[in-house]
N, C-alpha and C positions, 0 to 999 in steps of 0.2 A: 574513382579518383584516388590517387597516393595521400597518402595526408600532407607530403611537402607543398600541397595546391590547396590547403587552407590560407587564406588571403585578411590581413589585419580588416577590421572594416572601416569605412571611412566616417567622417562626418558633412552631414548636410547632405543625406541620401534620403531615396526614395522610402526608406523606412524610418527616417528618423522624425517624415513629413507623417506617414502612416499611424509611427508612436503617437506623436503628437494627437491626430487626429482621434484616438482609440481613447485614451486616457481624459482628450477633452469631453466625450460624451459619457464616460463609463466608472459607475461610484466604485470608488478608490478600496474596497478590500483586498487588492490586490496591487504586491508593489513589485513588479514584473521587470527583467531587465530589458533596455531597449531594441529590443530586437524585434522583428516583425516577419514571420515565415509564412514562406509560401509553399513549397516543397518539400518534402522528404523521404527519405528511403531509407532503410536497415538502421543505421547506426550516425547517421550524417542530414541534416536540416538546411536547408537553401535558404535565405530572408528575398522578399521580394527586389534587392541589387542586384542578386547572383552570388553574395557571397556565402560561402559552405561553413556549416559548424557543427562541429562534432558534437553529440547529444551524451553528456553524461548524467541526466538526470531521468530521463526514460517516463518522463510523466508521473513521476513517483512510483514506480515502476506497472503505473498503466501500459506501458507499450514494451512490458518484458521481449517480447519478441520481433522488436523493433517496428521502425515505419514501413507501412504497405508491405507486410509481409505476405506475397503472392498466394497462400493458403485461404491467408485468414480475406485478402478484400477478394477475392475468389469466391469464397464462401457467399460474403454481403453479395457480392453482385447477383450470383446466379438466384439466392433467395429476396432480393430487391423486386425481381421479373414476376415473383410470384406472389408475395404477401407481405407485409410487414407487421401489423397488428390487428389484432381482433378482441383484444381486452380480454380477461379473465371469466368473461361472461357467455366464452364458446372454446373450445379445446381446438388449437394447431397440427398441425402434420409434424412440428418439431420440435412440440415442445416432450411427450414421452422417450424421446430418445436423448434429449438435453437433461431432463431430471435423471432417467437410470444411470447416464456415463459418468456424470458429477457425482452421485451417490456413489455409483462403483472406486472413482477414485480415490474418494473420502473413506469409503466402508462404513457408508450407513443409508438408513434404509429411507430416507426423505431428504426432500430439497424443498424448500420455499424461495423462487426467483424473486430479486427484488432490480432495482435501477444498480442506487449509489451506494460507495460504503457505509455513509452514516443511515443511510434506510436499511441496509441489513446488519448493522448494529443495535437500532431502534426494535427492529423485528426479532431481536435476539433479547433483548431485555422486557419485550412485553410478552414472547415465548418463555422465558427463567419465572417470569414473575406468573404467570397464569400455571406452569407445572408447579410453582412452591405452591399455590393455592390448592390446587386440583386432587396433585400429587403428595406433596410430601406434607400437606395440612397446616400450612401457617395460616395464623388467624388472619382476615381480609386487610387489605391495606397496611399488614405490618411488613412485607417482604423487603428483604433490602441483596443488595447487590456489593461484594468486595471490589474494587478498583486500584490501581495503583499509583503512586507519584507519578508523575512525568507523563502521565497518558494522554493519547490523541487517538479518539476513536470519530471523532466528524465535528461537526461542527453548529448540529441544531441545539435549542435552549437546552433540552435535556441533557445531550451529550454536555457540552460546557458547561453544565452547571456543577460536576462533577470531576472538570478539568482544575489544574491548581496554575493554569500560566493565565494572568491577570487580561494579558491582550484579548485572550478569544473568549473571557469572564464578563470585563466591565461593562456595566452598563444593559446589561441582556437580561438581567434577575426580572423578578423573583423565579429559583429554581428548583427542578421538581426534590422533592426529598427520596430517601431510601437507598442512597451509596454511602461506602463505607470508602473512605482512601487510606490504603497501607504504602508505607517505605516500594518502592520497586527494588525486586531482588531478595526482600527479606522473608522469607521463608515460618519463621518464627512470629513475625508482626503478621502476615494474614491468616495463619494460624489461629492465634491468639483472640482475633477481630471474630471469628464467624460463632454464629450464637444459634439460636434454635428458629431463629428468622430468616437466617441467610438461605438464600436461596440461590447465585451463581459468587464464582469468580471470572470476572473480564478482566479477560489480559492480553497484552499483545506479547507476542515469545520475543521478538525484539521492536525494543519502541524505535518506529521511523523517525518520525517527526521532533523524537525529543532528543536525534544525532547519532539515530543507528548504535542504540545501548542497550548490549547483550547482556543478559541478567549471568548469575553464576552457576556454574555448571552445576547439574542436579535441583534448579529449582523449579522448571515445568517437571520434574518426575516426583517432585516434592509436592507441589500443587497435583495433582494427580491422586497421588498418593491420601492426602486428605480429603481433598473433597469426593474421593469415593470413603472411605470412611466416615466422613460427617454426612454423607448424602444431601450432598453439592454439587450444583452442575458447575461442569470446568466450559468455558464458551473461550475461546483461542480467537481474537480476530489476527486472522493471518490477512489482511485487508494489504497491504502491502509487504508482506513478509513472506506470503506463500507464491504459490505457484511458479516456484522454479530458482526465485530471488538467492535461495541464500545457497542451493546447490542439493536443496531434497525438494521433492514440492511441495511440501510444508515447512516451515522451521520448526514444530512442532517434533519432526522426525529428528531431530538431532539428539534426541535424548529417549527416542520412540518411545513418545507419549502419544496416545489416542484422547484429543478432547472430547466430551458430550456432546459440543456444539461446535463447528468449523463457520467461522465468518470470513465470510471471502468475498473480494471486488475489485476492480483497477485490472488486472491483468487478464481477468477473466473475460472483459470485452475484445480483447485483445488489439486495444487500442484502436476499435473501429466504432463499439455503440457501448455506452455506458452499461454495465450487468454488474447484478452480486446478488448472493445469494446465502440465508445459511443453510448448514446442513446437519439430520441428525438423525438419532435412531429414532424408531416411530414413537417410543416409550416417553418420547420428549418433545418432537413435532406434532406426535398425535392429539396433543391438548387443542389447536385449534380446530374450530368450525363452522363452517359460511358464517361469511358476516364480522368474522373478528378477527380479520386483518385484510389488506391487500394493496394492491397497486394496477392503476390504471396501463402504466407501459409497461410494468413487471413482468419478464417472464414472456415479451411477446417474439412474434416468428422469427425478426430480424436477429435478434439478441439471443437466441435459444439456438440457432443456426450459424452462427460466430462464434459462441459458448460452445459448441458442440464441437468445432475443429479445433480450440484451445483445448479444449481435455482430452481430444485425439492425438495432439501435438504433445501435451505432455508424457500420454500412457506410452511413449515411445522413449522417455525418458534420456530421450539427446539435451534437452535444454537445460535440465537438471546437472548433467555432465558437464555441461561446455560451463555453466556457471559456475561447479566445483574445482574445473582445470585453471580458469581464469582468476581463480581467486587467489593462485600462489602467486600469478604476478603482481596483481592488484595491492598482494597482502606487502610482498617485498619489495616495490617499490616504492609503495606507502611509508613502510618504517623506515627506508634509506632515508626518509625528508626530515625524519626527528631530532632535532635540533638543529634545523637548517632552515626554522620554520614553521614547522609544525609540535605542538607540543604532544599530542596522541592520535593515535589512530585505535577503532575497532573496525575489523571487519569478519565477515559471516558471507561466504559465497561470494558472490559479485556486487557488492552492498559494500559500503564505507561511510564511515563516518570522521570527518578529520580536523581536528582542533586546532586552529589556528594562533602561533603566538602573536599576541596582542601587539607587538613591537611590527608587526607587516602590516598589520591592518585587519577591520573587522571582515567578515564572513563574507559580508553584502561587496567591500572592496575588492578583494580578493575572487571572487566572481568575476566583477567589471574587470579586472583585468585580465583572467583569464576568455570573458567573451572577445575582449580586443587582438586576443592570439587564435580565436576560431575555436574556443573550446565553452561550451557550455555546460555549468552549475549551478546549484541552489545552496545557500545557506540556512540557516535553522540557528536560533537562540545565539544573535551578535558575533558568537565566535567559531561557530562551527559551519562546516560545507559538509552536503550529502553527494557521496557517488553512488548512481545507481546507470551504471551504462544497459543497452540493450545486449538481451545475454547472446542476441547474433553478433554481437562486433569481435573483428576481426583483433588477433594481439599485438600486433602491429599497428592499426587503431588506437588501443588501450594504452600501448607502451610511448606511443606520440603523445597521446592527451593527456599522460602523467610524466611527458617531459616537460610539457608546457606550464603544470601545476610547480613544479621541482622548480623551474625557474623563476618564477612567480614567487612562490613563496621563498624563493633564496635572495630575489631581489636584484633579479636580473633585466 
């Protein structure tokens, strides 16, 4: 379709029966705009009316390479016919080719497959904390971990116990101890923080969730730089920042830093079965041993075989590209909206983050109106919206779906 055959959508439709119906059975952690999908392809979402809507949020960029992209549900299908899990408790036909190619693209010498990003977060914090013991000798249960402001690494008690936004905190205590939170960006303050106990920094090289914020230039080479001198592991969740997002497949590569640990997830199922995984040299995966740790779906055929044509898809390094090329329109049409609207914008590849003047309306508003132009977004913390289009859409796509914002936020 043109994007001129995006169609406003109506009220009192068959999804608006379907909202209804989904939010009447389904506990509320999640406050989703009314829309209700039945199809999609590349870069564009059908709701069960027929009406079409352009996808700029990509699943957080779970679905980097768009909807049913014919590689990847190719992949599922043909390994559907033949396996799909056998638990960690017998070796697959897919899973040693799935661990080498991730290894090879990370350039390290282990993988541990896991589901979700917060289980290969969790899996990265009880890997840091078993090497500080093992490894670098901290006394039992003193090991603690640097974190930063504004972080969002998942969502289980551990993870938010260590989170400083009050919504995904309250209520969820008592939380486990042994994180340290510094300033994000400051260079200086985690520095300062790690002691003879530390044992990782967790960082993500740009926070998604707290509105696509790019720290300052030189401070992953900063971090880097210290925690091999303090002998620190550096653990990067590139959970939504890597694989392709920001125009390297890592954001890590922007300042070509090599973390210890690469946390990775969302895009690596490639928008068909949930996967993540971290990865590292043996010197640091090597501390586990039957028994201490695992997952029942982790790692199995379906997911290892999906996993396997996303890092085939990457080593080919087109998505990379197309993210890089896309990003001068994205960047320049973005800043055209600054005082017309918008109060900032960052962006990093095909990734945006854009701060809304208060005077339009909050985050969540400015959404709803863009869904009723056929354009679909997420907002994040009241005033801000994230773009994360799929890195196949077209620029003509992209350049439609930031006229529709421009007008929107001009108050049109």
């Amino acid at each position: 379709m043109t994007v001129t055959e995006s169609v406003t959508k109506s009220t009192h439709t068959r999804s608006d029966v379907e909202f209804g119906r989904a939010e009447a059975r389904t506990a509320h952690n999640y406050h989703p705009l009314p829309v209700v999908v039945a199809h999609a392809e590349g870069a564009w979402m059908t709701d069960v009316d027929g009406t079409r809507f352009l996808d700029l949020l990509a699943g957080y960029s779970a679905l980097n390479f768009g909807h049913s992209h014919p590689r990847l549900i190719g992949a599922a299908h043909a390994q559907l016919d033949k396996l799909t899990l056998t638990s960690r408790a017998f070796v697959h036909d897919q899973f040693a080719d799935f661990t080498a190619k991730l290894g090879d693209l990370c350039g390290k010498d282990l993988v541990l497959p896991m589901n979700t990003g917060a289980e290969a977060v969790e899996t990265a914090i009880k890997v840091a904390r078993k090497w500080g013991y093992q490894v670098k000798g901290v006394p039992a249960d003193q090991a603690t971990i640097i974190v930063a402001s504004g972080n969002f690494h998942g969502r289980t008690t551990t993870i938010v116990g260590f989170s400083d936004d009050e919504e995904a905190r309250a209520d969820f205590g008592p939380f486990a101890p042994g994180f340290t939170t510094v300033p994000y960006g400051d260079l200086a303050a985690l520095e300062a923080a790690i002691d003879e106990n530390t044992v990782a920094v967790l960082i993500e090289p740009i926070q998604g969730e707290g509105g696509v914020v790019i720290p300052p230039e030189g401070y992953l080479k900063g971090i880097r730089e210290v925690c091999t001198r303090e002998n620190v592991l550096f653990a990067a969740d590139e959970i939504q920042a890597g694989l392709g997002r920001t125009g390297r497949t890592f954001a890590c590569d922007h300042e070509d830093v090599v973390p210890d640990i690469y946390v990775l997830g969302k895009a690596l199922g490639g928008g068909v079965v949930p996967v993540s995984a971290i990865v590292a040299n043996r010197d640091v995966l090597g501390v586990l041993q039957p028994g201490q740790h695992g997952s029942t779906f982790g790692g199995n055929a379906l997911a290892c075989a999906v996993g396997s044509e996303v890092v085939d898809m990457l080593a080919t390094g087109d998505f990379q590209k197309r993210a890089d090329e896309l990003s001068t329109l994205l960047r320049e049409r973005l800043e055209a909206m600054i005082g017309h609207g918008v109060v900032a914008v960052r962006v990093r590849g095909l990734w945006a983050g854009v701060d809304i003047d208060p005077s339009v309306g909050t985050g969540r508003e400015v959404c709803e109106r863009l869904m009723a132009r056929g354009v679909l977004a997420k907002d994040t913390h009241g005033s801000t919206i994230r773009l994360a289009p799929p890195l196949v859409i077209s620029p003509e796509d992209l350049a439609w779906g930031l006229d529709q914002l421009a007008e929107v936020v001009a108050g049109s």
